[in-house]
Backbone bond lengths (Angstrom), bond angles and torsions (degrees), N, CA, C in turn:
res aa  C-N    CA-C-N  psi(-1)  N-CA   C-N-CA  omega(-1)  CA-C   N-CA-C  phi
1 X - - - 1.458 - - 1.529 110.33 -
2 X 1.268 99.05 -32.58 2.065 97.20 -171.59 1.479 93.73 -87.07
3 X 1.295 139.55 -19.93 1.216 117.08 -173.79 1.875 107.09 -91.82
4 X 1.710 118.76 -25.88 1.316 92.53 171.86 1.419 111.46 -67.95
5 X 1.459 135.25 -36.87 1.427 139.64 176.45 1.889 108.53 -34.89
6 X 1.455 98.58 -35.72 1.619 99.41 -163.40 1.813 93.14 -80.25
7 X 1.397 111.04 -63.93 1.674 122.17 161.26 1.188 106.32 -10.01
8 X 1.458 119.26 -73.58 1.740 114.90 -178.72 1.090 116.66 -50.52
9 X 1.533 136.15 -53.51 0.841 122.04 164.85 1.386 149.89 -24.56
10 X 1.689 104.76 -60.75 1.574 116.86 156.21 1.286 109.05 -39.14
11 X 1.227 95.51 -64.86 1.985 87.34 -158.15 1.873 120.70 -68.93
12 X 1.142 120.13 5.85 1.372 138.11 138.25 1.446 147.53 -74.57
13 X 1.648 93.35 8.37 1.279 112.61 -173.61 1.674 99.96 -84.42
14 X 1.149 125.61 -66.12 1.703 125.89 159.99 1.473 120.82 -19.07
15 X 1.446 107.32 -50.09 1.815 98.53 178.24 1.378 112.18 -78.44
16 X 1.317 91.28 -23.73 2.231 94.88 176.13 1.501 96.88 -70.76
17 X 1.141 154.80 -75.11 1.416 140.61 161.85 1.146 125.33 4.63
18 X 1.017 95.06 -53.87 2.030 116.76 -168.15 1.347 99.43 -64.88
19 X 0.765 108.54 -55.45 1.877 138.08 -166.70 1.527 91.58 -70.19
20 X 1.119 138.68 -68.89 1.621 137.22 162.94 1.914 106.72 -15.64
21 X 1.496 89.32 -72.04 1.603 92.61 -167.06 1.606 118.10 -49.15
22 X 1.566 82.46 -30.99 1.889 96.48 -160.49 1.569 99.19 -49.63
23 X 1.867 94.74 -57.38 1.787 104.53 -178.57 1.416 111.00 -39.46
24 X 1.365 125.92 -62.74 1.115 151.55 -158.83 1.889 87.95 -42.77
25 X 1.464 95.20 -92.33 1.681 108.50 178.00 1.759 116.62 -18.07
26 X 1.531 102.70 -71.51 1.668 125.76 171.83 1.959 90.49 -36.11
27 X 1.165 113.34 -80.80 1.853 114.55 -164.20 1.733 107.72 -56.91
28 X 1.493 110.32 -21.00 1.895 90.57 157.31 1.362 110.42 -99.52
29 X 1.242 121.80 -25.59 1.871 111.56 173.61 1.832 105.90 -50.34
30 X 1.315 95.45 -27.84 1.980 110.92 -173.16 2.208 97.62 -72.08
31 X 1.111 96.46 -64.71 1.320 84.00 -166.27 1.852 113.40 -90.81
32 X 1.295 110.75 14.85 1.231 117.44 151.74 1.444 137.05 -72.53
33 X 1.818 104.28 -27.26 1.098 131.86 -167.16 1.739 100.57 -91.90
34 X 1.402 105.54 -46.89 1.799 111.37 -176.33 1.693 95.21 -66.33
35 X 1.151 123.51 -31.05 1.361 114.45 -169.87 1.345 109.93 -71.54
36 X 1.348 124.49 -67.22 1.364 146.29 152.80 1.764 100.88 -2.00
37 X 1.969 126.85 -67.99 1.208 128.01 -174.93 1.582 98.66 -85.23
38 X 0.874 141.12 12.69 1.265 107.37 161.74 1.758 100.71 -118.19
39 X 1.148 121.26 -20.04 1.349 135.61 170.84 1.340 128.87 -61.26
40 X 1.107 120.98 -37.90 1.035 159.90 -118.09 1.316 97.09 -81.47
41 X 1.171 121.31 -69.60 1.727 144.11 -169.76 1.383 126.67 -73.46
42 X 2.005 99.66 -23.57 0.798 111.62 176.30 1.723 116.96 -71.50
43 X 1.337 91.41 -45.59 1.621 114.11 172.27 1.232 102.64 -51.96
44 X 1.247 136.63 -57.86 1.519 133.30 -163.99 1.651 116.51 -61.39
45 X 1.675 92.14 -33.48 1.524 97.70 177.82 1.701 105.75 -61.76
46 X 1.431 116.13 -55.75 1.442 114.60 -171.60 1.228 137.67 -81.87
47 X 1.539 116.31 7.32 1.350 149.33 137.34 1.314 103.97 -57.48
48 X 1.515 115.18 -75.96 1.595 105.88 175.12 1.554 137.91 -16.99
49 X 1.843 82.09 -69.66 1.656 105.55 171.33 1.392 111.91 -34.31
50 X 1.707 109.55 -62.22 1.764 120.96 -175.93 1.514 124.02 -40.37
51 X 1.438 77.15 -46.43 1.527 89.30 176.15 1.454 135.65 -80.06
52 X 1.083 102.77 -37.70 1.473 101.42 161.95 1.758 121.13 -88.86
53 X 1.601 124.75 15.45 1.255 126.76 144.32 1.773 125.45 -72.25
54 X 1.770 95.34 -27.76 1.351 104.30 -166.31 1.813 92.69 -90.50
């Protein structure tokens, strides 16, 4: 009994990975997005600027 319990374990180690990255990905799509709205306008202004110097 304790060794299929341990078995399951192992073989759930791959989707726990998965599941790692997912967070990982999701928490910079997250602070890519907060940057983007508060950033946002600022950037547009100094793009602007560039562009209408060039």
């Amino acid at each position: 009994m304790l060794t299929a319990l341990i078995a399951l374990f192992n073989r759930d180690e791959e989707g726990q990975g998965l599941a790692e990255y997912a967070l990982i990905l999701a928490l910079i799509a997250i602070v890519a997005i907060v940057a983007l709205l508060f950033l946002g306008t600022a950037i547009s202004t100094i793009l602007s600027t560039i562009g209408a110097q060039i």
